[in-house]
C-alpha positions in Angstrom: 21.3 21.3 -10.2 23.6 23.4 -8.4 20.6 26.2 -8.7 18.3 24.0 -6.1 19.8 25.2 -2.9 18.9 29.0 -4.0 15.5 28.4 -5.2 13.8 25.9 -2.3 13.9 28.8 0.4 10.2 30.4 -0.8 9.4 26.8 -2.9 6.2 26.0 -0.6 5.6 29.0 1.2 4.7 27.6 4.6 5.9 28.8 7.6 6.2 26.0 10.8 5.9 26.9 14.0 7.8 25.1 16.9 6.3 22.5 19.3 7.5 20.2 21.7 3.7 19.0 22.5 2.6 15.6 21.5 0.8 15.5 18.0 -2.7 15.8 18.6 -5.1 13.3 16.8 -6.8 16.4 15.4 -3.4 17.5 13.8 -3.1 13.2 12.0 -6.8 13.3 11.4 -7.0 16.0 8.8 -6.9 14.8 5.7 -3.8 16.2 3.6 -3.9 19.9 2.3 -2.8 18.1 -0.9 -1.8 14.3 -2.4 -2.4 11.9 -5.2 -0.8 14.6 -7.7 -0.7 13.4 -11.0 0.9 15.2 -14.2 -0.6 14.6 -18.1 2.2 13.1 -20.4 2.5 16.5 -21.9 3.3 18.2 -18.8 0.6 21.2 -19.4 -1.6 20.3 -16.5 -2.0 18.1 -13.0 -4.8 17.0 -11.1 -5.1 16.1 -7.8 -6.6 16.4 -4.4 -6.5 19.2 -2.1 -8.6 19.8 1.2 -12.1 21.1 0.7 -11.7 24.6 1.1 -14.0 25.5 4.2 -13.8 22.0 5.4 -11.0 22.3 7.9 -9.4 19.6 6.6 -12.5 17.1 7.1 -13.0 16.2 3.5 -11.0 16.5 0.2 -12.0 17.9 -3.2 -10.8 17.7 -6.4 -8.0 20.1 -8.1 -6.3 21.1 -11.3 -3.4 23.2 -12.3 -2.8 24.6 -15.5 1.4 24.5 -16.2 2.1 27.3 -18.4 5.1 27.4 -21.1 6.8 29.5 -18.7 6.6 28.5 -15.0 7.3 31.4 -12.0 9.1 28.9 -9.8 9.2 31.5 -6.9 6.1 31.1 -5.6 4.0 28.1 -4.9 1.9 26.5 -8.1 -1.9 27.3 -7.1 -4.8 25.0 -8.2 -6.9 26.8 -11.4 -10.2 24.9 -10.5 -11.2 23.3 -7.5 -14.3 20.5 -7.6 -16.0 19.9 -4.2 -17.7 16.5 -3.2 -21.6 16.2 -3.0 -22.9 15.0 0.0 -22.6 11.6 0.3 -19.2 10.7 -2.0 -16.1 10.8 -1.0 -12.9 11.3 -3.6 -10.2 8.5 -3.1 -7.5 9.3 -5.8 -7.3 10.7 -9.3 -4.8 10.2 -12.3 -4.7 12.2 -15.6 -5.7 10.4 -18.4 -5.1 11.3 -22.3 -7.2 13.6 -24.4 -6.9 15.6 -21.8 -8.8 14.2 -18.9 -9.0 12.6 -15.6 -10.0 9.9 -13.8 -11.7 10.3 -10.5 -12.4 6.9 -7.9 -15.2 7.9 -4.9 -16.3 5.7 -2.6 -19.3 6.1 -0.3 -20.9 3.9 3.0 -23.7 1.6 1.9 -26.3 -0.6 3.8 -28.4 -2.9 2.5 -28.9 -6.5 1.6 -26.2 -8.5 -0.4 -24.7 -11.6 -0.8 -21.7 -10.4 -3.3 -19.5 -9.4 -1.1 -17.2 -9.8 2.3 -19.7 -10.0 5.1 -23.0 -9.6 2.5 -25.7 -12.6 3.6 -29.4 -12.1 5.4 -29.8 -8.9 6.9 -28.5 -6.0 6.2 -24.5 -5.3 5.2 -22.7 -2.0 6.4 -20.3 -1.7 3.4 -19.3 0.7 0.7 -20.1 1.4 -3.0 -17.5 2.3 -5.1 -17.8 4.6 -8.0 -14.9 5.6 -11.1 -15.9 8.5 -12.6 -13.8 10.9 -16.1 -14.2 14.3 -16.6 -11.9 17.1 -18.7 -8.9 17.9 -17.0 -11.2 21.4 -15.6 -13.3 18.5 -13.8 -16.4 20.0 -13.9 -18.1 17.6 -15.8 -17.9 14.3 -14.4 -19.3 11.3 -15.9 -20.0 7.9 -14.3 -17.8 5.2 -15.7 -15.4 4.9 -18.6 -17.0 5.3 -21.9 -20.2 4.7 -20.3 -18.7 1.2 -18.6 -20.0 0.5 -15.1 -23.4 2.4 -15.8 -25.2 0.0 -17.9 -28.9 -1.3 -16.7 -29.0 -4.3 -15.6 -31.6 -7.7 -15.2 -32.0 -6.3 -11.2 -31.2 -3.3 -8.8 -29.0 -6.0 -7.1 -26.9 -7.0 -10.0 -26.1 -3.2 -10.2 -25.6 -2.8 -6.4 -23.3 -6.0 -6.9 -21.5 -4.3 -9.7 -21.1 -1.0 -7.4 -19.8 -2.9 -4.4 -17.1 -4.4 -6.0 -16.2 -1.8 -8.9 -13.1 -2.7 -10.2 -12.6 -0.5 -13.2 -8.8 0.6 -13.7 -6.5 1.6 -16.6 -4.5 -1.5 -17.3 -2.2 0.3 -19.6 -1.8 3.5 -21.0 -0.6 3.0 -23.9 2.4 5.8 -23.5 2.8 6.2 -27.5 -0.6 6.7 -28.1 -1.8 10.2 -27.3 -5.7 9.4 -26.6 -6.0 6.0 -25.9 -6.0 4.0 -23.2 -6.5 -0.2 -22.2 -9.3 -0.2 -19.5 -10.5 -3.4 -17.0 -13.8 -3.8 -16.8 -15.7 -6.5 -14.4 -18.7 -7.9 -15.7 -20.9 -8.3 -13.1 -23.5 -10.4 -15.1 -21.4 -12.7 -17.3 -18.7 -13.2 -14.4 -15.9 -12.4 -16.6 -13.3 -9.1 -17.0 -13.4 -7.6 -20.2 -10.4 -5.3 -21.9 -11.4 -2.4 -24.1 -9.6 0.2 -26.2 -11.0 3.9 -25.1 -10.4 6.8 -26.9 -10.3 9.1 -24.0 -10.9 12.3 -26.4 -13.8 10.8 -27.9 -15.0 8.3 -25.7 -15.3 5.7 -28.5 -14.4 2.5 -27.0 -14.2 -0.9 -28.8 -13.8 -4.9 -27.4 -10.5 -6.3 -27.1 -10.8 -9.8 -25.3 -11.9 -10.8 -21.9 -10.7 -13.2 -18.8 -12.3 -16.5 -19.5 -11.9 -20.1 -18.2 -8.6 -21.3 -16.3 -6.1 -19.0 -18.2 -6.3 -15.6 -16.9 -4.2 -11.9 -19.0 -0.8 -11.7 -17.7 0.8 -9.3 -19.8 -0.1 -6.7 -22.2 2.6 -5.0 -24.3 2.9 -1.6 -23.3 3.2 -0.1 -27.2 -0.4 -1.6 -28.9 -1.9 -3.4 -25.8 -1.6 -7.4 -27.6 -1.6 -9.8 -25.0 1.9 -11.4 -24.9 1.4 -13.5 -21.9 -1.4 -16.0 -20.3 -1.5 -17.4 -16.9 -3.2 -20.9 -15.9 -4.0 -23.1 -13.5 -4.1 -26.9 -14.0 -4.7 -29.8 -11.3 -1.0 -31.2 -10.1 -2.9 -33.9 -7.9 -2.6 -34.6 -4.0 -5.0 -31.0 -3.6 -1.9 -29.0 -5.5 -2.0 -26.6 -8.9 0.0 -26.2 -11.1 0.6 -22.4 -12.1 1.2 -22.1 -16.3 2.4 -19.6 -18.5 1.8 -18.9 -21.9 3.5 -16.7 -24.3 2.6 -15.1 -27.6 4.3 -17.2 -30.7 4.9 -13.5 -32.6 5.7 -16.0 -35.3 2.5 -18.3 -35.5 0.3 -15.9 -33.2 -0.5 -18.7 -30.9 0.0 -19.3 -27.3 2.8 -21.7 -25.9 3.3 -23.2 -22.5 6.5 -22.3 -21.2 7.0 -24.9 -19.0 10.4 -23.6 -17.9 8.1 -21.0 -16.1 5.7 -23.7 -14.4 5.8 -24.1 -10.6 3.0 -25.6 -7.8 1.1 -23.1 -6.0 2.5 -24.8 -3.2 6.1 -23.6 -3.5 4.9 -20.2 -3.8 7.6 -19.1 -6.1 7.5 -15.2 -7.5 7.5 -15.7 -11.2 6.3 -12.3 -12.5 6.8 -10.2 -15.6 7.9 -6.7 -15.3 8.7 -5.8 -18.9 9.3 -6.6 -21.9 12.1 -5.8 -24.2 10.9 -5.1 -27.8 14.3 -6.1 -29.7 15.5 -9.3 -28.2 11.5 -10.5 -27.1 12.7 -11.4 -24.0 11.1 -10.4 -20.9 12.1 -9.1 -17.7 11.0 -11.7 -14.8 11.0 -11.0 -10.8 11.7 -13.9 -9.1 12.9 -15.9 -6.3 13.2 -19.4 -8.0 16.9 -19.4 -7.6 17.6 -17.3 -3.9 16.3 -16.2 -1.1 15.6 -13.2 -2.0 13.7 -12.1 -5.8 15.9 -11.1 -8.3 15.4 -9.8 -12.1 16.2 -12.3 -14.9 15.8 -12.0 -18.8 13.8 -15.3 -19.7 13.7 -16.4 -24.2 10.6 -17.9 -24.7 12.1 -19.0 -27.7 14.8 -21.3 -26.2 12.8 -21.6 -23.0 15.4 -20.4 -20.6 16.2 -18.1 -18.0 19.2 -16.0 -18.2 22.5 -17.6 -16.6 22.7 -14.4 -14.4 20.4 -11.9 -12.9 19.9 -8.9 -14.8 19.6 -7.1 -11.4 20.0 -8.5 -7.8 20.7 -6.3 -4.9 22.8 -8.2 -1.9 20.8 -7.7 0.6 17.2 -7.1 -0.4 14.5 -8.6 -3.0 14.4 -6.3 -6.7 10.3 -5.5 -7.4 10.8 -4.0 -10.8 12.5 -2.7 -14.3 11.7 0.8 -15.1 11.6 1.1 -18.9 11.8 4.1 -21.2 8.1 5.2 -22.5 9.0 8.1 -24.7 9.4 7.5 -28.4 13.6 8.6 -28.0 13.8 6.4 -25.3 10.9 3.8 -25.7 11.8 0.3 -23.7 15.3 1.4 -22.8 16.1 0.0 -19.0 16.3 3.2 -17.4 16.6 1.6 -14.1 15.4 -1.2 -11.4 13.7 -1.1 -8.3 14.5 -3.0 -5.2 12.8 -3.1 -1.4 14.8 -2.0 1.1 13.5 -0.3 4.5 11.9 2.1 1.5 11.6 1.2 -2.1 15.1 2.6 -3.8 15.6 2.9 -7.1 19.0 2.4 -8.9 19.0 4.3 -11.9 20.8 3.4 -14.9 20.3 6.2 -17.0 23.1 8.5 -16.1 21.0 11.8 -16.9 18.1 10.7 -14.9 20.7 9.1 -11.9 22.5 13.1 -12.2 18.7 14.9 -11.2 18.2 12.1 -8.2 21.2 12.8 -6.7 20.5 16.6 -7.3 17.6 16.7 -5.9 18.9 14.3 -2.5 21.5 16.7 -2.1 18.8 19.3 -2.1 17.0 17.6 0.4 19.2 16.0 2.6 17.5 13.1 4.9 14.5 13.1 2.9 13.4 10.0 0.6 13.2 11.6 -3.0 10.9 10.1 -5.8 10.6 10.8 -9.1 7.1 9.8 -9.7 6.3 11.1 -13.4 8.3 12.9 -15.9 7.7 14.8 -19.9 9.5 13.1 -23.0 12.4 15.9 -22.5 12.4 15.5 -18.9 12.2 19.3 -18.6 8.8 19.1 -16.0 9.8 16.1 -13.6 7.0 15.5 -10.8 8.7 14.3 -7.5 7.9 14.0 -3.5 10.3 14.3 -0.7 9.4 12.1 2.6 10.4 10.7 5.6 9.5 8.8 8.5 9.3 12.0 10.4 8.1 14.3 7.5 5.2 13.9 5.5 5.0 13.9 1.9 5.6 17.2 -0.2 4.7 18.0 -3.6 7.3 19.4 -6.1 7.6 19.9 -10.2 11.3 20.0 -11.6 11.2 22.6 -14.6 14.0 22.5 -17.0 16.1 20.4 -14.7 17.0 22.8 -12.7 14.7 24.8 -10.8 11.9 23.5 -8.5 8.4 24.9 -7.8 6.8 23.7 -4.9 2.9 22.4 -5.3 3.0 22.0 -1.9 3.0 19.8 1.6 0.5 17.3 2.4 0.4 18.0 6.5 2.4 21.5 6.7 1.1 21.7 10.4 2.9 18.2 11.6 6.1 19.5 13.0 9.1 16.9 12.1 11.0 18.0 14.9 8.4 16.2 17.6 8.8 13.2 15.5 11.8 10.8 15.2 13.2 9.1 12.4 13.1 5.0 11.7 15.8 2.8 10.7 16.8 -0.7 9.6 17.8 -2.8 12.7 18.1 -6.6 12.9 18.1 -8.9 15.9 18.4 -12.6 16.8 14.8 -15.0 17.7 15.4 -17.4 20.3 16.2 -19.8 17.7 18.5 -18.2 15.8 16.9 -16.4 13.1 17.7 -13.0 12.3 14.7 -10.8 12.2 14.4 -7.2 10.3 12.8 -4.8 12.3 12.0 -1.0 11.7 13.3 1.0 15.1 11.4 4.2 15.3 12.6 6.9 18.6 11.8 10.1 19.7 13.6 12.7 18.1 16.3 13.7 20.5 16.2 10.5 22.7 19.6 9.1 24.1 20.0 6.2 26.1 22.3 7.9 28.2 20.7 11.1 29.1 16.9 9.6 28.5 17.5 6.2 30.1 14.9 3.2 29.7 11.3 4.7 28.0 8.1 3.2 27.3 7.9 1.3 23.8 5.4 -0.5 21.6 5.9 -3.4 19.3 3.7 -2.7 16.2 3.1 -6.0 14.5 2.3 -5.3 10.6 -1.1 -7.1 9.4 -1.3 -9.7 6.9 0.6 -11.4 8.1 2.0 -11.8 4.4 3.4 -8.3 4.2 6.4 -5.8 5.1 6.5 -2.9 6.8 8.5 0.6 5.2 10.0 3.1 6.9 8.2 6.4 5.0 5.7 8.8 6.1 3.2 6.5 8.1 -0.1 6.8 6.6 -2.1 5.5 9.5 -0.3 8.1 11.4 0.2 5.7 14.6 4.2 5.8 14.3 4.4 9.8 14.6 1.8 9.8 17.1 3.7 7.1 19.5 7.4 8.8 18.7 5.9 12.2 19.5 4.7 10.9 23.1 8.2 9.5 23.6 7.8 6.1 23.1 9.8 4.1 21.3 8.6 1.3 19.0 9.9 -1.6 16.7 7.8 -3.0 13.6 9.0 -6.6 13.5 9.2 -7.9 10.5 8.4 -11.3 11.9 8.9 -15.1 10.3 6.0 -15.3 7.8 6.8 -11.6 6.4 6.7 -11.2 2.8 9.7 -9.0 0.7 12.2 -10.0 3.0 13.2 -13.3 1.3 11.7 -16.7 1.0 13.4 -18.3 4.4 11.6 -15.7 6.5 8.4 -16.1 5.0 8.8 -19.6 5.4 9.8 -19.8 8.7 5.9 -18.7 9.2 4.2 -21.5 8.4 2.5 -23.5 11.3 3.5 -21.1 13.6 0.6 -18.7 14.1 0.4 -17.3 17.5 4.1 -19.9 18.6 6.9 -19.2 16.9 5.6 -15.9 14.8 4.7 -14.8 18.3 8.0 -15.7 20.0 9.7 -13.2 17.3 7.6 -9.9 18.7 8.1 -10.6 22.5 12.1 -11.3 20.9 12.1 -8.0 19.8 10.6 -6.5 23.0 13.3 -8.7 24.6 15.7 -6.7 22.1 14.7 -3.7 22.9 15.2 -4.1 26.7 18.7 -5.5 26.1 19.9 -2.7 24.3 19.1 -0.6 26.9 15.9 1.2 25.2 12.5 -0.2 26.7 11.7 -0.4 30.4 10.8 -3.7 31.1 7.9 -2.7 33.1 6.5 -0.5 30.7 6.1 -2.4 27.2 3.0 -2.8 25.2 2.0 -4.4 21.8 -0.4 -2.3 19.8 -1.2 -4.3 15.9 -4.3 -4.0 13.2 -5.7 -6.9 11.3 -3.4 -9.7 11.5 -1.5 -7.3 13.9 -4.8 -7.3 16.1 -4.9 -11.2 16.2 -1.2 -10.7 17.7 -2.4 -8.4 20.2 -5.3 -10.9 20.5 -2.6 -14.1 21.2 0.0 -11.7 23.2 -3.3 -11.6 26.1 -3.3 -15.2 26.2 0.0 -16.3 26.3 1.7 -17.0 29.6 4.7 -15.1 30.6 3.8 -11.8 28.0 6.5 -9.7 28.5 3.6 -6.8 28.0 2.0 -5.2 30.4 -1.2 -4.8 28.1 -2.2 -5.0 24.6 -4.2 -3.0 21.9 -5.9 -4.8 19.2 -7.4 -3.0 15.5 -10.0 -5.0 13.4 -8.5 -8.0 14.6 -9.2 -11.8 14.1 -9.6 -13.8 17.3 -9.2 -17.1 15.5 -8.2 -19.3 13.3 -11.2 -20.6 11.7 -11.8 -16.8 10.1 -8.6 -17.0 8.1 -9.2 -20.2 6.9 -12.6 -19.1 5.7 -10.8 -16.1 4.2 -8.8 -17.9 2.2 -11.1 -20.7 1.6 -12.6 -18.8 -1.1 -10.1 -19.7 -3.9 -8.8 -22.6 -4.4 -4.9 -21.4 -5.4 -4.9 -19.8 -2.1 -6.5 -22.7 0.1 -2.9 -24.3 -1.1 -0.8 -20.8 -1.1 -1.8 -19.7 2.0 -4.8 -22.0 4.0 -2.1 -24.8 4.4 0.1 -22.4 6.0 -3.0 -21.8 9.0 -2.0 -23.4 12.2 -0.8 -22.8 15.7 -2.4 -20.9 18.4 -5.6 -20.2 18.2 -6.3 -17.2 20.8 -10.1 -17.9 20.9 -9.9 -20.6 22.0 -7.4 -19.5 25.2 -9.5 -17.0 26.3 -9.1 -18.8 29.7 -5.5 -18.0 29.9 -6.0 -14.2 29.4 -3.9 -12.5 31.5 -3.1 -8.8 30.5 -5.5 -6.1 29.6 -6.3 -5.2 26.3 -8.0 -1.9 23.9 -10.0 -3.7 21.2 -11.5 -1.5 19.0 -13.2 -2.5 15.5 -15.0 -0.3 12.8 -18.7 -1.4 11.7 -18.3 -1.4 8.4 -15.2 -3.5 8.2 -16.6 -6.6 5.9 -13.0 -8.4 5.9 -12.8 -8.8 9.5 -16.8 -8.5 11.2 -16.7 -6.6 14.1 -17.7 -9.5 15.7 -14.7 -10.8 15.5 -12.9 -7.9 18.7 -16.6 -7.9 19.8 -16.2 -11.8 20.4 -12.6 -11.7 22.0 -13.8 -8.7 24.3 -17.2 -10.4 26.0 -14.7 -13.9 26.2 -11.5 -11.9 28.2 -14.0 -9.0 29.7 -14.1 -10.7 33.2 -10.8 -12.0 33.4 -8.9 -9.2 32.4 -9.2 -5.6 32.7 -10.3 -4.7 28.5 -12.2 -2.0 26.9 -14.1 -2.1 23.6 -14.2 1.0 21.2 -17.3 0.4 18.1 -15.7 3.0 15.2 -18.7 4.2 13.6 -18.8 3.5 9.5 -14.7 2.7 9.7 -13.8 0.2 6.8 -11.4 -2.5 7.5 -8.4 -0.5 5.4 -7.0 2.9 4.3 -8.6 5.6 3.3 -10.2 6.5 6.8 -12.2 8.8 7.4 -10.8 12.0 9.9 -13.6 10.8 12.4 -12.0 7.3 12.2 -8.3 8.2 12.5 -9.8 10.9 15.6 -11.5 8.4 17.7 -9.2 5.0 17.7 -5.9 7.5 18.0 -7.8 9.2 21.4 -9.0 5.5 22.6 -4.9 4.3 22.1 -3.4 7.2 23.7 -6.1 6.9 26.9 -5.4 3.7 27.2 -1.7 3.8 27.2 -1.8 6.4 29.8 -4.2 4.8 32.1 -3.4 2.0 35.1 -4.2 -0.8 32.5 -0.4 0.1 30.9 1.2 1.1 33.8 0.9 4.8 32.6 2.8 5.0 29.7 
């Protein structure tokens, strides 16, 4: 490891030039130069995608690299073959697969008629079709489906439009010790049900395994021969409440049990979830939060029907998500480590050999987030990325544990040095409860040379989510930092992954107390001598939007305008939402109350940016359409129609172009005091 400092110097082979200019929305438009690398098991090829050559960055194509027994590690790995979109598809991600292949998801905009879907009814639906597609690991011959599934005729065109709209064909496990197969998910559009099959990738022979049928639903598939070890159910508890069940495999009798030690109503919303399974005891590795605040990792014996008297892993301060387990024959189902949420996803590793290259490579790259995301049997070819809140992801391959090749950056234009870095802060709601918040500044600031600046609070959607502190996808945290505004991402009472009396704290509270802890945090920020008072906005998407949505109508805003994404306006929407199945009418639907901001459109009192994409079938467009013509003549507000935007991530370049340029005028003009 002590080689790494050497080698890095000419690892990507990008020089950056020096700006103290704002980030353009051209420059967090482009799509990346390079992401979604994967690496096969053998570590002899990767796939992933790159730009479109000739594209300037507007669309991204397909690549693979061809790893040779001997890697030159002083020069940047290049792509071998390169496989450009047609016209109307657009790649999403790709994955190696055994046998030597890949598989590709696309997606591209659809309109038409439908009613199985978000938004589908009469008339026509703006939506997308979704399309999984394999081909050899040279990817240029691409095949619809997985062993032909997804690409069957059906009884009607609209069955098979239905099937393409909500494609849902993954790998549900890769069976690590078996060199060409793989478990695939496959939704059955005309029976209703999700059947498993075993695919020989090499082949493409594929055979039944079971399906998804009735009230209990596949849990848990053991990652060595795909068996189902675990079943989940649902059962009436009376008084409108389930009961969620779990079932084990009896290895002795091959039946199914109830573990009833596992049972718990949908109504307590306990995490009960299996992250592994260890072969030689046959106990299994359960997140959850059944007996703190926040989740922890337990062994649970289905044989004596008990949890273990101590956590296997709980971290102090944050909730554990997962057990990472060997998946190479010398090491197969060994705990190699366990993962845990903190303001990034950290990983303590408990193999000391893999624990030694981590803290190699963070010494390498100091202030950067290091991941090791996929790694050979002899751990001599280790993929990793390096990121940070103020530096986007960057592609590298470990060889021989020891030197490091660079594959290369994902934005090599974005300069990190007009961006500034986030951090973990926590503060105090009126009524005492101590909120998380990600802090984000401009690089360089200082309250006593810079004074009070402009700042944003940046609601998360949801609202049963989190917020990290990494590379920003949407790109709205670098392009506020680089403009010199500060802003805080309030991880506000009804947040998930931050422990079970925050998330609580939510309920009944939309648009009251859940509000009270974003203008608390704008209070914060004033207090500590950051934000000027008469310069503070609040900018949110999707659930975030409805906050911008209720910050307009509540008296006494401490804003001075708002900016609302794809948001609800009321109420009634989310209840329709989650109407739609009955465990979360109970999860989440009796959780829907407070203030609804549709129906205070009389109280509006700041201005407020709504803009909404047209092909956003979660949240109709209607929706900020609605809120706009109901505020438009009490307020000063704007409305910005994105063109073919979906509701979430990907987005297209055209889509991250035109609602960044609609922010930034609209924080600059009179409406926001001129940020």
């Amino acid at each position: 490891m002590k080689r790494l400092g050497v080698l890095l110097g000419g690892a990507i082979g990008v020089a950056l030039t020096v700006s103290a200019d704002p980030i353009s929305p051209d420059d967090l438009a482009k799509v990346p130069n390079i992401s979604s690398i994967s690496m096969s098991g053998d570590g002899t090829y990767m796939v992933g995608l790159i730009a479109e050559p000739g594209s300037d960055n507007e669309n991204l194509a397909l690549a693979s690299w061809e790893l040779p027994e001997n890697i030159d590690t002083s020069k940047p790995l290049t792509p071998s073959r390169i496989t450009p979109p047609n016209r109307k598809m657009r790649f999403m991600g790709i994955q190696t697969l055994p046998g030597d292949n890949a598989f590709v998801i696309g997606h591209q905009a659809w309109t038409g008629q439908t009613f199985c879907t978000e938004g589908g009814g009469f008339g026509a639906t703006k939506t997308f079709v979704y399309k999984a597609y394999v081909g050899s690991k040279e990817l240029d011959d691409l095949d619809e489906g997985i062993a032909g599934l997804g690409t069957e005729r059906m009884a009607n065109k609209q069955l098979e439009q239905c099937r393409d709209i909500n494609n849902t064909t993954a790998i549900t496990n890769s069976l690590p010790l078996n060199e060409d197969e793989v478990i695939v998910r496959y939704n059955n559009i005309s029976s209703g049900e999700t059947e498993y099959y075993r695919v020989n990738m090499r082949t493409g022979a594929k055979s039944f395994m079971y399906n998804d049928s009735g009230r209990q639903q596949i849990l848990y598939t053991n990652p060595r021969d795909g068996r189902i070890l675990a079943k989940q159910g649902i059962e009436s508890a009376g008084d409108g409440d389930w009961r969620i069940e779990t079932y084990m495999l009896n290895t002795e009798t091959g039946g199914f049990e109830r573990e009833e030690a596992l049972d718990y109503l949908a109504s307590n919303r306990y995490q009960i979830d299996i992250t592994g399974y260890d072969e030689a005891s046959g106990r299994y590795y359960m997140v959850t939060d059944k007996f703190s605040d926040k989740a922890a990792i337990y062994f649970y014996d289905p044989k004596t029907n008990e949890f273990s008297s101590d956590p296997v892993f709980a971290h102090p301060e944050f909730s554990a998500t997962s057990v990472v387990l060997g998946r190479s024959e010398e090491r197969w189902n060994q705990p190699l480590g366990f993962r845990y949420a903190a303001d990034v996803v950290e990983t303590y590793w408990l193999d000391p050999e893999i624990r030694s290259i981590q803290e190699g490579l963070e010494q390498a790259f100091p202030g950067k987030h290091v991941r090791l995301n996929e790694w050979t049997d002899d751990m001599n070819r280790i993929l990793f990325t390096t990121e940070s809140s103020d530096s986007p992801p960057v592609y590298y391959l470990l060889v021989n544990k020891s030197e490091v090749a660079g594959i290369g950056a994902s934005k090599p234009w974005i300069n990190e040095e007009d961006i500034g870095e986030t951090e973990l802060v926590y503060y105090d709601a009126r009524d005492g409860l101590s909120i998380p918040g990600l802090l984000s500044l401009p690089e360089g600031y200082s309250k006593e040379e810079d004074g009070r600046i402009p700042a944003i609070i940046l609601p998360h959607g949801g609202p049963w989510a989190r917020d990290y502190a990494g590379w920003d996808q949407s790109g709205w945290i670098p392009f506020l930092t680089s403009r010199g505004y500060a802003v805080l991402q309030p991880q506000y009472r009804g947040s998930t992954g931050w422990g079970r009396e925050l998330w609580f704290a939510g309920d009944m509270e939309w648009g009251q107390k859940m509000q009270d802890d974003k203008d608390d945090g704008a209070q914060w920020l004033v207090d500590q001598g950051i934000a000027d008072p008469e310069k503070l906005a609040i900018f949110g998407y999707s659930y975030g939007g409805f906050a911008a949505f209720a910050a307009t109508v509540r008296e006494d805003s401490p804003y001075q305008c708002a900016i609302a994404g794809a948001g609800v306006s009321n109420l009634q929407l989310f209840r329709r939402i989650v109407s739609e199945n009955r465990i979360s009418r109970i999860v989440q639907g009796e959780t829907l109350d407070g203030m609804d901001p549709i129906e205070n459109t009389d109280k509006a009192n700041i201005p407020i940016l709504v803009y909404h994409g047209d092909r956003d079938v979660r949240v109709p467009i209607e929706e900020g359409r609605g809120f706009y013509n109901a505020v438009k003549d009490k307020v000063n507000a704007k409305f910005v129609q994105i063109d073919d935007m979906p509701h979430s991530l990907p987005w297209w370049p055209d889509h991250h172009r035109e609602s960044l340029k609609a922010i930034d005028s609209w924080l600059k003009s009179d409406n926001c005091n001129n940020f």
